[in-house]
C-alpha positions in Angstrom: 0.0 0.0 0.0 1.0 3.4 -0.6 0.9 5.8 2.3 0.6 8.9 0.2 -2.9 7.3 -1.5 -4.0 4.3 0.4 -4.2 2.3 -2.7 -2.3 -0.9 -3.5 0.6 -0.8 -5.1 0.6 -3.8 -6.8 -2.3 -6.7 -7.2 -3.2 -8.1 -3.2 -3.8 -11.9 -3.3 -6.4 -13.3 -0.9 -5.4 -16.9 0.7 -8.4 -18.1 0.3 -9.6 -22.4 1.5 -12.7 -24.0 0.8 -14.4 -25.8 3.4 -16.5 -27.6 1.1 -13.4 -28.6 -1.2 -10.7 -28.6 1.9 -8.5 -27.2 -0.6 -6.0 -24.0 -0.2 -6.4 -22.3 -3.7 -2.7 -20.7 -4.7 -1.9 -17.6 -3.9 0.2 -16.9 -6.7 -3.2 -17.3 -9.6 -1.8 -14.0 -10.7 1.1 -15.8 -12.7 -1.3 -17.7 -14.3 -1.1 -21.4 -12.7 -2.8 -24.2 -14.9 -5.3 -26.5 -13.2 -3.9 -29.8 -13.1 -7.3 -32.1 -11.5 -9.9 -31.9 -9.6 -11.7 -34.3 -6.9 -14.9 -33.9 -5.9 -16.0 -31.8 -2.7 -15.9 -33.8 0.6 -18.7 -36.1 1.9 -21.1 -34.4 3.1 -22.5 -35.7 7.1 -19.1 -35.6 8.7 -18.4 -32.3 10.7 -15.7 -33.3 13.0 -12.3 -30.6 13.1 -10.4 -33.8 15.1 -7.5 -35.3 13.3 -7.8 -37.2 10.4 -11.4 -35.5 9.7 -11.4 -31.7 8.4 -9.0 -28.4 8.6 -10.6 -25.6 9.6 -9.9 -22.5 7.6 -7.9 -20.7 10.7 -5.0 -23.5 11.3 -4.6 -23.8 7.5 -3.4 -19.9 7.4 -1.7 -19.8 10.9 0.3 -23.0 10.7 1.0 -24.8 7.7 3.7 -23.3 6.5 6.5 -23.9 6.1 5.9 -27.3 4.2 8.8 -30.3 3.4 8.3 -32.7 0.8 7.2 -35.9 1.5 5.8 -39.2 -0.1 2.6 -41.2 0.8 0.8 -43.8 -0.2 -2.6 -45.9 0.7 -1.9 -49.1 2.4 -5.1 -50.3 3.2 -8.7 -48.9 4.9 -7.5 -45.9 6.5 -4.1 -46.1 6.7 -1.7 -44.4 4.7 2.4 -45.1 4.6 3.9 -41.4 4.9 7.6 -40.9 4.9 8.8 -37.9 6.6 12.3 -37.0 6.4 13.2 -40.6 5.9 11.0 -41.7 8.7 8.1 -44.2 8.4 4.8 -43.5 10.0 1.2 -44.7 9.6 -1.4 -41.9 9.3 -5.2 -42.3 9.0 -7.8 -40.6 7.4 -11.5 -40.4 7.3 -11.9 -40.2 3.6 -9.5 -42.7 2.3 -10.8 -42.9 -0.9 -10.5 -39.5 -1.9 -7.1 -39.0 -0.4 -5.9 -42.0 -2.7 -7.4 -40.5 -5.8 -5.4 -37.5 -5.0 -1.8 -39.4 -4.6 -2.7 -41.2 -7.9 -3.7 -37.9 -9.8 -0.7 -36.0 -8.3 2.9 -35.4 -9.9 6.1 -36.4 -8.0 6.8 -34.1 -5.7 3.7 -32.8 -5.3 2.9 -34.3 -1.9 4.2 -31.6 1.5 3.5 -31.5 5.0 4.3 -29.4 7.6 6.7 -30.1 10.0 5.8 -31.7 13.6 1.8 -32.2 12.1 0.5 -35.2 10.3 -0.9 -32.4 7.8 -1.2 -33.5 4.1 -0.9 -31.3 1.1 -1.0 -32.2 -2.7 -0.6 -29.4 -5.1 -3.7 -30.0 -7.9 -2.2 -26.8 -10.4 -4.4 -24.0 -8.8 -3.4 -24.5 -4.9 -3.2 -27.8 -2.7 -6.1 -29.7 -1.7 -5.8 -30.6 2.0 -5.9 -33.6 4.1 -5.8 -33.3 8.0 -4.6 -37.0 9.3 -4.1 -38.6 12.2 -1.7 -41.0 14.2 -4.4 -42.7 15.4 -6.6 -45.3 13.8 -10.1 -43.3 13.2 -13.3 -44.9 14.4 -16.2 -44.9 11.6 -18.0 -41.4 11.3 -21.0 -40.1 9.6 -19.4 -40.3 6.2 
C-alpha cells in the first residue's frame, strides 16, 4: 500500500480455503497457474475438526507453512504409509478414498506436510487440496 494514496501498489492476493473442497487455492493465480485435476467436494455428514477429519480454515493460514516434501501412499482402509524426512509413520484418514485419488492424480513431488503435524498437502495446479490425518486409527463417522 502506498501511504501517500491508500491504494495498492501492486495486485493483493487473498489466501483463500474451501471448506467444502478442503482445498487452499494458490496464492500466486496471478502468474497464471494451470489447473492440473480436480476431486470432488468432501462427503457431506461428517463435521468433525479432530485429526484425520477436516481443517478448519484458521489453522490452515496460521500454521502450515513452512511445508517439506514428503511421499505417501494408501496401504489399506485408512491407513496411509507417509515418509517424513526418511522416517516411516502410519497416518489415518477419514476419507480414504478421496485421499488416494489425490496421490494417484498427483505429480512427483507434489505431496508436503508441515513439519511436527500429520498435515497432508498435494498441489492439484491451482493451490493444494488438504488432508488433515491422524496417528491414530479413526473410528467410523458419519461419512
Amino acid at each position: 500500500m502506498s501511504e501517500e494514496n491508500n491504494k495498492p501498489e501492486r495486485p493483493y492476493m487473498l489466501e483463500v480455503f474451501s471448506s467444502k473442497e478442503q482445498k487452499q487455492f494458490a496464492s500466486n493465480a496471478e502468474k497464471g497457474v494451470i489447473k492440473g485435476f480436480v476431486l470432488d467436494p468432501v462427503k457431506p455428514g461428517c463435521d468433525s475438526y479432530s485429526p484425520g477429519h477436516h481443517f478448519h480454515w484458521i489453522p490452515i493460514f496460521k500454521h502450515s507453512f513452512p511445508r517439506i516434501e514428503i511421499t505417501a501412499r494408501w496401504l489399506e482402509d485408512k491407513a496411509f504409509e507417509v515418509f517424513v524426512g526418511g522416517e516411516k509413520q502410519i497416518w489415518y484418514h477419514h476419507e480414504p478414498e478421496r485421499l488416494k485419488q489425490a496421490l494417484a492424480q498427483c505429480l512427483d513431488r507434489a505431496v508436503t506436510t508441515t513439519k511436527d503435524r500429520q498435515w497432508l498437502f498435494i498441489w492439484c495446479g491451482d493451490g493444494c487440496y488438504a488432508f488433515n490425518c491422524s496417528l491414530e486409527p479413526l473410528e467410523d463417522c458419519n461419512e
